[in-house]
C-alpha positions in Angstrom: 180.1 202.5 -17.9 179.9 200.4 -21.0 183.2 202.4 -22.3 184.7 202.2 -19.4 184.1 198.4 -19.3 185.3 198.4 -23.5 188.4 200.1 -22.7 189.7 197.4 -19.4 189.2 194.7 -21.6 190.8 196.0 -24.7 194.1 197.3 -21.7 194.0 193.7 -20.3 193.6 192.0 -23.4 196.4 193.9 -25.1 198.9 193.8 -22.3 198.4 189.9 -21.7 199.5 189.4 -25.4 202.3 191.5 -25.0 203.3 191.1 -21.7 206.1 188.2 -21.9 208.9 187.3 -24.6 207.4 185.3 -27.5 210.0 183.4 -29.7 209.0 180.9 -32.7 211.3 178.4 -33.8 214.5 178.8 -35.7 214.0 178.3 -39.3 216.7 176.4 -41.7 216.5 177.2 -45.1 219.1 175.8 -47.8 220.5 178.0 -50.0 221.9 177.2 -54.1 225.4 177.6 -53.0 224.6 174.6 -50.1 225.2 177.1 -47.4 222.0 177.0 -44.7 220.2 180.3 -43.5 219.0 180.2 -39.9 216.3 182.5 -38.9 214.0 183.0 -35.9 211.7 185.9 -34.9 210.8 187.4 -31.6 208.5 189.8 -30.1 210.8 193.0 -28.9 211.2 191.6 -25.3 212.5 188.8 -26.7 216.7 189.0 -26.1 219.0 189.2 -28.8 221.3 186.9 -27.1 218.8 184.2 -26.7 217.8 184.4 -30.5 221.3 183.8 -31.1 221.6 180.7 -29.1 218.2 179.1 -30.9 219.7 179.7 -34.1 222.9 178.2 -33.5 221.3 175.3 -31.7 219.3 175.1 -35.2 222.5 175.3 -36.8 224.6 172.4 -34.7 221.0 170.4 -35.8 221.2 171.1 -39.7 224.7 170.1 -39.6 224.4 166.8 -37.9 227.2 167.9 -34.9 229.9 168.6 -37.1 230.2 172.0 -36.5 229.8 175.1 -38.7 231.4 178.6 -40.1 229.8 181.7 -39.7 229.3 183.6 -43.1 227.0 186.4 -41.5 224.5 187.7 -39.4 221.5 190.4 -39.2 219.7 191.5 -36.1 216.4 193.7 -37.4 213.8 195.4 -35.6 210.4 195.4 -37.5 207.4 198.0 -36.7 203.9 197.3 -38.3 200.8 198.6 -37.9 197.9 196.6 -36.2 194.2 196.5 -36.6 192.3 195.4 -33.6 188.8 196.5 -32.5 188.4 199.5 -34.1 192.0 200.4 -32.6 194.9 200.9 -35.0 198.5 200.5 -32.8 201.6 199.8 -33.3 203.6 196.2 -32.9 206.8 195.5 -32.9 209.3 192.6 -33.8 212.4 191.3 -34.1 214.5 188.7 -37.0 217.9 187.1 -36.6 219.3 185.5 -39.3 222.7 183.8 -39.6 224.4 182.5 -42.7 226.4 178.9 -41.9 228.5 176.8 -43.9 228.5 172.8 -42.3 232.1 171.9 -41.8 
């Protein structure tokens, strides 16, 4: 019974965590050249599409509204290992990055 008990929780616990889309801000970093890189990170419901739009809403910011170029961008996928409760799993995540130049 007391497994039984273990193992709800640890289904619950594990599928409330994972259970909608999770996306942290877009991060600006400025680069020797003076060209920005935008990046944001999301769990693996998180769409692509809507990573795009938060880092080019990051990038319209950094530049003040006067618009941007493109230099290049990266969609990535990320796997890790986990260690909760005596339970090794498997998460998953995913990076956008974009390259700008401010006009």
């Amino acid at each position: 019974m007391n497994k039984y008990l273990m193992l709800t929780l640890l289904a619950t616990s594990s599928l409330s965590l994972t259970g909608c889309a999770q996306m942290f801000p877009a991060q600006a970093t400025k680069l020797e050249n003076g060209n920005y890189m935008i990046q944001t990170t999301s769990n693996i419901l998180g769409s692509n599409e809507a990573m795009e739009n938060k880092v080019n809403k990051k990038a319209e910011t950094v530049c003040a509204g006067k618009g941007f170029s493109e230099i290049n961008n990266n969609h990535q996928t990320h796997s890790q290992q986990i260690y909760t409760a005596q339970v090794i799993t498997t998460g998953t995540f995913k990076t956008f990055n974009k390259t700008i130049k401010c006009n």
